[in-house]
MIVEX-144821 format. One line per 4 residues: their letters; for each residue x, y, z of C-alpha. Coordinates in steps of 0.25 Angstrom, whole numbers, plus 5000, padded with zeros to 4 digits. Example, Ala and Ser with C-alpha at 12.3 -4.5 7.8 and 13.67 -1.06 7.14 Angstrom:
# residues 2
as) 5049,4982,5031; 5055,4996,5029
***
This chain:
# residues 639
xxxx) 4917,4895,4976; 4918,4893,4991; 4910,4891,5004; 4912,4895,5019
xxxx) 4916,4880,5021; 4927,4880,5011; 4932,4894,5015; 4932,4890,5030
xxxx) 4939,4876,5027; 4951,4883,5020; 4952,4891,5034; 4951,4878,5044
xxxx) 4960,4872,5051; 4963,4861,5045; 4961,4867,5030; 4970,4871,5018
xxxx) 4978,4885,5026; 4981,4875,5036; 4991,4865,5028; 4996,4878,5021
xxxx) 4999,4887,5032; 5006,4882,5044; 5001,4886,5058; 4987,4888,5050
xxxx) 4977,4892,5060; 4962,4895,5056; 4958,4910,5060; 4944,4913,5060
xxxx) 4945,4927,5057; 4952,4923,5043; 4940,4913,5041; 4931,4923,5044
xxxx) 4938,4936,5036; 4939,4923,5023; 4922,4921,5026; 4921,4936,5024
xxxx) 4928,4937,5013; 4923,4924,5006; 4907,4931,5009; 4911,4942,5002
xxxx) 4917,4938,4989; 4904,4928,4988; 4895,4939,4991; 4905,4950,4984
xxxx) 4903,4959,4998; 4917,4968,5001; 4922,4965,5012; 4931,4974,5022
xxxx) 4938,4965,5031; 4949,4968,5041; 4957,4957,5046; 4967,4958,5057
xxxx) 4982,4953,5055; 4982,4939,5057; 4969,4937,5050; 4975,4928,5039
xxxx) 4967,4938,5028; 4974,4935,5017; 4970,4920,5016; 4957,4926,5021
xxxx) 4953,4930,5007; 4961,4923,4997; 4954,4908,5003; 4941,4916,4999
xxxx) 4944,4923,4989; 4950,4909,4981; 4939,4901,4985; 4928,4911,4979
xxxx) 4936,4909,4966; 4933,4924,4963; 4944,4933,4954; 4949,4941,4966
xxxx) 4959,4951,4966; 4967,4952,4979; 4973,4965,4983; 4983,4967,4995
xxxx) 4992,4981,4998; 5007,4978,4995; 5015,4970,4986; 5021,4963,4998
xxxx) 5007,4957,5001; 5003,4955,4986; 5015,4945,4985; 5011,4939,5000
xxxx) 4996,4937,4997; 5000,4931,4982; 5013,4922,4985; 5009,4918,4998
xxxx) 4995,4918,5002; 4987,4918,4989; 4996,4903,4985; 4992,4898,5001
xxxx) 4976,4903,4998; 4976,4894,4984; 4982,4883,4992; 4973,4882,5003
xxxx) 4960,4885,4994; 4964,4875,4983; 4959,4886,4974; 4966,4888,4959
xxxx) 4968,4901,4953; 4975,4911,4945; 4981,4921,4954; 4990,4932,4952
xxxx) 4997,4944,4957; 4997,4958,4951; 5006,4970,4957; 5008,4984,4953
xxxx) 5015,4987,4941; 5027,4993,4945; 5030,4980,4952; 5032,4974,4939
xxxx) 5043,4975,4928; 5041,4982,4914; 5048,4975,4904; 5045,4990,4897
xxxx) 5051,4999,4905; 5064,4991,4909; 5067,4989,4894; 5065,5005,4892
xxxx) 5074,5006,4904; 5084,4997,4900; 5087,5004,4887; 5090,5019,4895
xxxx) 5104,5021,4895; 5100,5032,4906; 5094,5021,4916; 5107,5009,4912
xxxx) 5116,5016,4923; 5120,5014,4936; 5112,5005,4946; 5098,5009,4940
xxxx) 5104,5003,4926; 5108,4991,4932; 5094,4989,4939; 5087,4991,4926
xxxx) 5097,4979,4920; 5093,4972,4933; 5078,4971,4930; 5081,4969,4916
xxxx) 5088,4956,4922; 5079,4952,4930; 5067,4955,4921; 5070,4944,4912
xxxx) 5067,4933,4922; 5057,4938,4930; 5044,4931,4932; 5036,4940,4938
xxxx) 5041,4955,4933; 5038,4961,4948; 5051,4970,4950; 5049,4964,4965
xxxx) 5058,4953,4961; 5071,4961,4958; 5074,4962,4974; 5088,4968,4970
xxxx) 5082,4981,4965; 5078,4991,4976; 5063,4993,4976; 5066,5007,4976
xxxx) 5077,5008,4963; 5073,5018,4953; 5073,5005,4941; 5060,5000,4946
xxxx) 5051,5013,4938; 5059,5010,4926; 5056,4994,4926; 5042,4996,4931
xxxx) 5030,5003,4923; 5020,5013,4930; 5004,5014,4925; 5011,5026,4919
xxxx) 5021,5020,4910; 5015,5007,4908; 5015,5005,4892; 5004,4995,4896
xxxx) 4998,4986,4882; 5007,4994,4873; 5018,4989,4881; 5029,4981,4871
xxxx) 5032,4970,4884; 5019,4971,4888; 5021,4956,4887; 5034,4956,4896
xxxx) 5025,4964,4907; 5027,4959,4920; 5014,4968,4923; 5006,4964,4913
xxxx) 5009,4950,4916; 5003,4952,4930; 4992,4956,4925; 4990,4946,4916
xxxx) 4990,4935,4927; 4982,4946,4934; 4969,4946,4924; 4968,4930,4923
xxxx) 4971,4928,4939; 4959,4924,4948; 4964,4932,4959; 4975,4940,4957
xxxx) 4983,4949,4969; 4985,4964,4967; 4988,4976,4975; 4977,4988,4979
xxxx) 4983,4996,4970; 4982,4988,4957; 4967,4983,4964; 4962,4998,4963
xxxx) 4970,5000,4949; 4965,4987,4942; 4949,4991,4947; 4953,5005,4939
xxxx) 4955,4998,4928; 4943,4989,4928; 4934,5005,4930; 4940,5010,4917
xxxx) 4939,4999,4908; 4952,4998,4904; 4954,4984,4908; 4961,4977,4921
xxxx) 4973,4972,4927; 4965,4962,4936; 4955,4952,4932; 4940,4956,4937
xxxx) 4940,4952,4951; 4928,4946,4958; 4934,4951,4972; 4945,4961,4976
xxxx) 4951,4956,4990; 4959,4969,4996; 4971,4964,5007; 4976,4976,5014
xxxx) 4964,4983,5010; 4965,4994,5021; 4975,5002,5009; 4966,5003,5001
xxxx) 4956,5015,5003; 4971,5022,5001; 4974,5015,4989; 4962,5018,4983
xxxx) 4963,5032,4986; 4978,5031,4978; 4971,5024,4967; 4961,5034,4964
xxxx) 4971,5047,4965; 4974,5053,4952; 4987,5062,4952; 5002,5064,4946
xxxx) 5015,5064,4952; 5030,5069,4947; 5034,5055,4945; 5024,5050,4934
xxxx) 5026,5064,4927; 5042,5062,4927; 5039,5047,4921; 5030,5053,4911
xxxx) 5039,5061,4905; 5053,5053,4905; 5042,5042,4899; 5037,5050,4889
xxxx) 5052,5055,4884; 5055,5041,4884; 5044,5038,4875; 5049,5048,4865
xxxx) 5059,5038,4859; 5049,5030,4853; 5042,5040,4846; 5046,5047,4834
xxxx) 5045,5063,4838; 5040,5061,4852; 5050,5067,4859; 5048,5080,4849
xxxx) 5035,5081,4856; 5036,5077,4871; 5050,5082,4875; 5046,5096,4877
xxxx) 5032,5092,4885; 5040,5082,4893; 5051,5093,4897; 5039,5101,4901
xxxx) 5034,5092,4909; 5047,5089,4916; 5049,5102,4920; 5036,5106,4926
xxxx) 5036,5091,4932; 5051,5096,4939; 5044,5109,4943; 5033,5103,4949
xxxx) 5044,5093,4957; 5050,5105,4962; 5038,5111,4967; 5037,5099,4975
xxxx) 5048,5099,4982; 5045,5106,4994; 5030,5098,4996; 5028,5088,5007
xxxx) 5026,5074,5006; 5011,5075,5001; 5002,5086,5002; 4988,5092,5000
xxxx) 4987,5100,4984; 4986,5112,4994; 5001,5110,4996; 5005,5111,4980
xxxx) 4995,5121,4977; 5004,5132,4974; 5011,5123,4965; 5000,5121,4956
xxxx) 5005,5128,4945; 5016,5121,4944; 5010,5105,4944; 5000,5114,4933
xxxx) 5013,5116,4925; 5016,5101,4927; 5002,5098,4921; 5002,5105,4908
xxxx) 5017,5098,4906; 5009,5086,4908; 4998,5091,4900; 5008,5095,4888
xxxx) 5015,5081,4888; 5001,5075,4889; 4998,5085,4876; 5012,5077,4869
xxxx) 5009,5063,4872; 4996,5063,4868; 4998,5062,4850; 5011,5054,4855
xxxx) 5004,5042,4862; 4999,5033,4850; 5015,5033,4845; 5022,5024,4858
xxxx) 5017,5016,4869; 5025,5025,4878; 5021,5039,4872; 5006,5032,4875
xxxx) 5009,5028,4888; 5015,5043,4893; 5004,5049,4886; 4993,5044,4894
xxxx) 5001,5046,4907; 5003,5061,4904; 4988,5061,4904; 4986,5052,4917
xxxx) 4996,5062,4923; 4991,5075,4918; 4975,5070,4922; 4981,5066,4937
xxxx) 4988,5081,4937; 4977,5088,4932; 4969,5081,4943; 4977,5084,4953
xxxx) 4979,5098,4950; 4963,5100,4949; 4959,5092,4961; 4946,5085,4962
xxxx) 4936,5086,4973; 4937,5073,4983; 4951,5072,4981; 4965,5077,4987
xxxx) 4974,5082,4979; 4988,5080,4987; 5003,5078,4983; 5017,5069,4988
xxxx) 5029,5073,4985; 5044,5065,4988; 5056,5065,4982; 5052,5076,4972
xxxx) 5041,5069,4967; 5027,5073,4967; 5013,5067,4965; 4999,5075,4965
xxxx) 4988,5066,4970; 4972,5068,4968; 4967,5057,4978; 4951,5054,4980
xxxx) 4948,5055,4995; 4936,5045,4992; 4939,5032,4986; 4927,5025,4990
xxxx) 4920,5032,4976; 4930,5030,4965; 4931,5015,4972; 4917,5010,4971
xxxx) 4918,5015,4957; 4928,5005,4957; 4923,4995,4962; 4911,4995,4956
xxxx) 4917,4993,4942; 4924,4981,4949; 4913,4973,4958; 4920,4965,4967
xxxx) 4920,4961,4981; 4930,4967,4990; 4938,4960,5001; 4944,4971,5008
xxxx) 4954,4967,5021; 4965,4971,5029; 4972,4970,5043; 4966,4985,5045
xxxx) 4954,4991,5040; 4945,4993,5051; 4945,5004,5062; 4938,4999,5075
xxxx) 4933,4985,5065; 4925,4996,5057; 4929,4997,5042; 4922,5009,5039
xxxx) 4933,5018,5038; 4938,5007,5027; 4925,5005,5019; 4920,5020,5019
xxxx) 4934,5024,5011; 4932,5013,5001; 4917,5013,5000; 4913,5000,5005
xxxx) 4901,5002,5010; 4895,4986,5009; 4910,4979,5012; 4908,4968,5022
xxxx) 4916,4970,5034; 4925,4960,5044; 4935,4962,5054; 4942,4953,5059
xxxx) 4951,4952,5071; 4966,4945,5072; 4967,4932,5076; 4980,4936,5084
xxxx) 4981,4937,5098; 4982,4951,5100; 4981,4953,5116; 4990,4943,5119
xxxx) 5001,4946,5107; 5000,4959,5108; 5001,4972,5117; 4999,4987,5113
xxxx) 5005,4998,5120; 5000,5012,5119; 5012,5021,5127; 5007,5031,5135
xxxx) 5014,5045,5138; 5018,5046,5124; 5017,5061,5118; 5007,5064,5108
xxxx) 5009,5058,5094; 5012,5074,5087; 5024,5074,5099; 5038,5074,5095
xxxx) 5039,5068,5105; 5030,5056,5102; 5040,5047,5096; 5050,5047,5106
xxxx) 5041,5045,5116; 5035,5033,5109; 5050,5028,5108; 5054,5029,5121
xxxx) 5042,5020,5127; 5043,5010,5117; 5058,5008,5117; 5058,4999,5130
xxxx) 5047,4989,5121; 5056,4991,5107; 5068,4984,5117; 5060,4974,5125
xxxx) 5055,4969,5110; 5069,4970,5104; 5065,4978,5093; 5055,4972,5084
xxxx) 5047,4983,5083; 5040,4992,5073; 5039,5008,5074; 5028,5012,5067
xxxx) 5025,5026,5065; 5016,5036,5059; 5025,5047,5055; 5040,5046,5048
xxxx) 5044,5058,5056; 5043,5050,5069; 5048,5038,5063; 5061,5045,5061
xxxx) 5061,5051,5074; 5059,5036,5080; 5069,5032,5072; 5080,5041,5078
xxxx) 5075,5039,5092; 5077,5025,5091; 5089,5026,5084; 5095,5034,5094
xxxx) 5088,5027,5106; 5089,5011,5102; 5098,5002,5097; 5088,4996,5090
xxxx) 5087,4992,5073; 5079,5002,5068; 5070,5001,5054; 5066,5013,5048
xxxx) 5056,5016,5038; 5061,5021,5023; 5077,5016,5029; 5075,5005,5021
xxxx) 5063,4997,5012; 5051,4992,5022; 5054,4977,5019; 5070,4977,5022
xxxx) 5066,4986,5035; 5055,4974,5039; 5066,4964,5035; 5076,4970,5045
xxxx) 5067,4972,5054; 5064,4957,5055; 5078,4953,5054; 5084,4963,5062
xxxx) 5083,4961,5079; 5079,4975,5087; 5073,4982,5076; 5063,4991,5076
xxxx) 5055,4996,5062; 5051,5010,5062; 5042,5013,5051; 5029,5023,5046
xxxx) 5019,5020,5038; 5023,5009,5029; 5028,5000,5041; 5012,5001,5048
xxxx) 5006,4991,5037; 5011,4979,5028; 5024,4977,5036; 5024,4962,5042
xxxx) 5033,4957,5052; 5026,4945,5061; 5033,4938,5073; 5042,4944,5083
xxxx) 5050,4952,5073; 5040,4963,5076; 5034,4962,5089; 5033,4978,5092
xxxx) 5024,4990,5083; 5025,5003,5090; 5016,5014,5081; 5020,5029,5086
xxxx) 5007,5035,5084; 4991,5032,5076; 4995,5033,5063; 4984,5046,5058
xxxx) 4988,5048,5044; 4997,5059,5041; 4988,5073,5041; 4998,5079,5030
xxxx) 4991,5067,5021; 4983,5076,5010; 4973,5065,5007; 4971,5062,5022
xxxx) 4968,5078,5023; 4959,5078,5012; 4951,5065,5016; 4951,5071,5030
xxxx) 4944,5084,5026; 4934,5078,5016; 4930,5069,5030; 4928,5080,5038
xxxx) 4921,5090,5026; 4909,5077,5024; 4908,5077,5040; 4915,5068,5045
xxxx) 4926,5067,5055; 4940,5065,5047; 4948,5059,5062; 4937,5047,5063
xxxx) 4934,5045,5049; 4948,5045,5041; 4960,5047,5052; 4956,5039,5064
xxxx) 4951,5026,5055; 4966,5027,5046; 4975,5029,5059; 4966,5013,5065
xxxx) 4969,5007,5053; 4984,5013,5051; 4987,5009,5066; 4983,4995,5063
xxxx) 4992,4993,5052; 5005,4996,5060; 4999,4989,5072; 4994,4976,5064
xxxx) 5011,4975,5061; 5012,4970,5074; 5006,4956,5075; 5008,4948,5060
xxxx) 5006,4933,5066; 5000,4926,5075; 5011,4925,5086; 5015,4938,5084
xxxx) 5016,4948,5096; 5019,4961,5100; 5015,4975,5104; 5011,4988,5099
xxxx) 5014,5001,5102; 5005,5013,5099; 5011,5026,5103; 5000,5036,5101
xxxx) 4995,5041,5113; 4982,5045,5106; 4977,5030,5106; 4973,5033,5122
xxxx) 4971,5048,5121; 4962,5048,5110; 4947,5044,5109; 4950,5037,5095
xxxx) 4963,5030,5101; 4954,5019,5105; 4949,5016,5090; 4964,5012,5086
xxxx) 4964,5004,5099; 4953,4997,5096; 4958,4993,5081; 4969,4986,5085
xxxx) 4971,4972,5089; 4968,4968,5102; 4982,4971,5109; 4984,4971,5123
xxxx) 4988,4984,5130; 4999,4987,5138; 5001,4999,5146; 5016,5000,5145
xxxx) 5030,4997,5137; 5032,4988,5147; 5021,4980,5145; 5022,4978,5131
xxxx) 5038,4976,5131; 5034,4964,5142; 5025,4957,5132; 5034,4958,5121
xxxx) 5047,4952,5129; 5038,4941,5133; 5033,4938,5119; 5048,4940,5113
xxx) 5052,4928,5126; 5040,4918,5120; 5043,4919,5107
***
């Protein structure tokens, strides 16, 4: 149990952080977000607190969270920031609150090796050829000294080489008890350390997972928390609506066939039975990927409704292999395991082709390969439920979850009609480290000409910083056609997104002089480059979502249908938030600097231009290029 003084004294000065963190300086907005925080757990209150970059959040709520001594379960967005929070910050909170506990890390199954499969594997003379063969030996190596069994430790393999589904289980293929290594289970061993940890680290996938567990009754993967803390929390509202989608897609049926033929060799007279259902099923599976191949990336059902019949065939292929499996599934672990997928994936089929009012039914498609979504535009419900089988407070924070410091947006999609609420501001000198240009005379942002435009204003700035500059943009199209421009206007190194995996292009980026990073949607949020490596963000327009998105469709007309006006409710609140993401990559540290570039001339034309504005940090505007390429020469010459 704690008190304010002992919460405070941790923070101080002259306390604990300061002889483990050098340069320690007390902030008062992290004392204050800690007090929060602390007050809720006591009182079990949810909170919803944003907490601008430079907060220090993190130690915000793990100095609470240990002194309280509640079973907590913390839950961040990326595996990058699960191993930050538990091999970095988690070790500094335990030091500086003197506090002993079981801690433990838990990540995704297929971050983990299975003993199981890589043995199956191993004994296919298809799969012992070529580079893939030597792969698969390559893991059997290294499996036999691992400590952890997370695959992230074999750097020499390619996070994108086709061995890692054949060394790796899904929920689908997962023997699970009846597993013979069960007991060799990298997984499980997690899991294990998981159930008897006092605090254990997680992602929001496997948060939302583990409380579906505890609603059906079927047991747990983590222990019964007394409080849930929930980093990066503004992805969660999407998460959840991923979650509670129901569904199929090519590739779990293609599995679920070459696993059920594969499960024929253990069973006398199996392969009698299932060859001819199997067949059957790869052929309407090939005749529905055929049908696919003209589709766009994703779609509405509208889209594929002329090609019902043919995922109706798909279905009683399903159904008859369901029909097979079923008398088979007491003879082997396996023929148990593809029995109870053929009838998870004949439900989420049969679902998808029924439809259910309050969802959208929608589709992507690449590569040949399809999947048939059924997403619930309301996840407040089905989360309450949730919750309520799972009574614990909530911590709920991020660097961007408010629009003009109001959460309601935030709160309403989620249910949070009770959760205490904060804001607090960034102890960074914004004015004075920072400037934000708005360029005028640009073309409207639907223009073809827009991106040029853009370019041409803002190269004399991308020279006078040397480089050092993100491009973020909110459309691949006018990434591309940045791309060429630059290439054909500059001599500068340019980084392009999807030329090569997000963390080498951030590591040339940091190493390379005069280089620029042009990237979408993936580039705008967990990318961190403090110091004067990046010292420039230029975002072409407000990122609106994409009006091709069919859930975004569906949520916008349900909005409008109940009354209410779709722009302010739903669109205008995700573009503030989306734009403080790829904004919030400019200033990482405290002696940071830089400016930002917002080409969208909507932000001065527009009534609600004045909204994103307001929700930034408090930079100081300039009127021109030359202003801001000034400030930066002059910062670059002091540092």
């Amino acid at each position: 149990m704690t008190d304010s003084a002992e919460l405070t004294a941790c923070f101080a000065a002259d306390g604990p952080l300061s002889t483990l963190l050098d340069g320690y300086r007390p902030r008062p907005g992290q004392v204050s977000l800690a007090r929060a925080i602390d007050s809720c757990l006591e009182t079990g209150t949810d909170l919803v607190a944003e907490a601008a970059t430079g907060t220090g959040k993190t130690l915000a709520y793990l100095v609470p969270a240990l002194l309280r001594g509640r079973r907590s379960i913390l839950s961040t967005g990326t595996l990058n920031l699960q191993d930050q929070l538990f091999k970095r910050d988690l070790p500094l909170a335990l030091k500086a609150t003197g506090v002993e506990c079981k801690v433990a890390l838990l990540k995704g199954r297929s971050n983990y090796l299975c003993p199981q499969r890589l043995e199956v594997h191993l004994g296919d003379d298809r799969l012992s050829a070529g580079e893939l063969g030597e792969e698969l030996r390559l893991v059997q190596r290294w499996a036999r000294h691992t400590g952890s069994g997370e695959i992230s430790e074999l750097e020499t393999i390619s996070e994108r080489s086709p061995v890692w589904p054949l060394v790796t289980s899904t929920q689908d293929n997962c023997l699970g008890s009846d597993c013979p290594k069960l007991k060799d289970c990298p997984l499980a061993q997690a899991r294990r350390r998981a159930q008897d940890a006092d605090l254990v680290v997680v992602n929001h996938h496997l948060l939302f997972a583990d409380m579906a567990l505890k609603h059906t009754g079927f047991g747990e993967v983590l222990p019964g928390a007394e409080a849930v803390i929930i980093d990066e929390a503004h992805q969660v509202p999407d998460t959840a609506m991923r979650f509670f989608s129901r569904g199929v897609s090519a590739w779990q049926l293609k599995e679920l066939g070459r696993d059920s033929l594969a499960a024929c060799a253990e069973a006398s007279g199996a392969l009698a039975l299932l060859r001819e259902p199997i067949e059957q099923l790869k052929s309407a599976l090939d005749q529905a990927v055929s049908a696919c191949v003209d589709l766009p990336p994703r779609g509405d059902f509208g889209r594929i409704a002329n090609r019902r019949e043919t995922f109706a065939t798909l279905g009683r292929a399903l159904q008859a292999l369901n029909s097979a499996l079923a008398p088979l599934a007491e003879q082997t672990r396996e023929l148990s395991n593809c029995a109870d997928r053929a009838v998870m994936m004949l439900d989420g089929l049969t679902a998808f082709l029924a439809g259910q009012d309050g969802y959208v039914r929608w589709f992507s498609h690449r590569r040949g390969r399809f999947s048939l979504n059924l997403t619930p535009l309301d996840v407040a419900t089905p989360l309450k439920e949730l919750r309520a089988n799972n009574p614990a407070p909530w911590i709920m924070t991020s660097a961007t979850l408010a629009v003009g410091r109001r959460f309601d947006h935030f709160t309403r999609r989620l249910g949070l009609e009770e959760a205490a609420q904060l804001v607090v501001d960034s102890p960074f000198d914004y004015p004075n480290q920072t400037r934000l240009w708005i360029p005028d005379r640009l073309p409207e942002p639907r223009d073809p000409a827009h991106t040029e435009a853009l370019l041409t204003q803002v190269l004399p700035l991308l020279r006078a910083n040397a480089g050092r500059a993100f491009l973020l943009f909110t459309a691949h199209r006018a990434l591309s056609r940045a791309a060429e421009w630059l290439r054909g206007h500059t001599d500068f190194n340019l980084l392009v997104q999807e030329e090569a995996p997000r963390q080498i292009l951030l590591q040339r980026f940091r190493e390379t002089p005069r280089s620029l990073l042009l990237g979408a949607a993936s580039f705008w949020e967990g990318v961190d480059v403090p110091g004067r490596d990046l010292s420039l963000v230029i975002i072409d327009k407000l990122p609106f979502a994409a009006p091709d998105d069919p859930v975004l469709e569906a949520t916008l007309k349900a909005v409008r249908e109940a009354g209410e006006n779709p722009f302010a409710t739903v669109q205008l609140p995700q573009a503030v938030l989306a734009l403080k993401q790829g904004a919030g990559r400019l200033i990482r540290q405290d002696r940071d600097f830089g400016v930002l570039v917002l080409g969208d001339p909507r932000l001065t034309t527009k009534a609600y231009g004045g909204l994103f504005i307001k929700s930034l940090p408090p930079m100081t505007r300039v009127n021109d290029g030359s202003e801001a390429a000034a400030f930066l020469r002059q910062r670059h010459e002091l540092q």
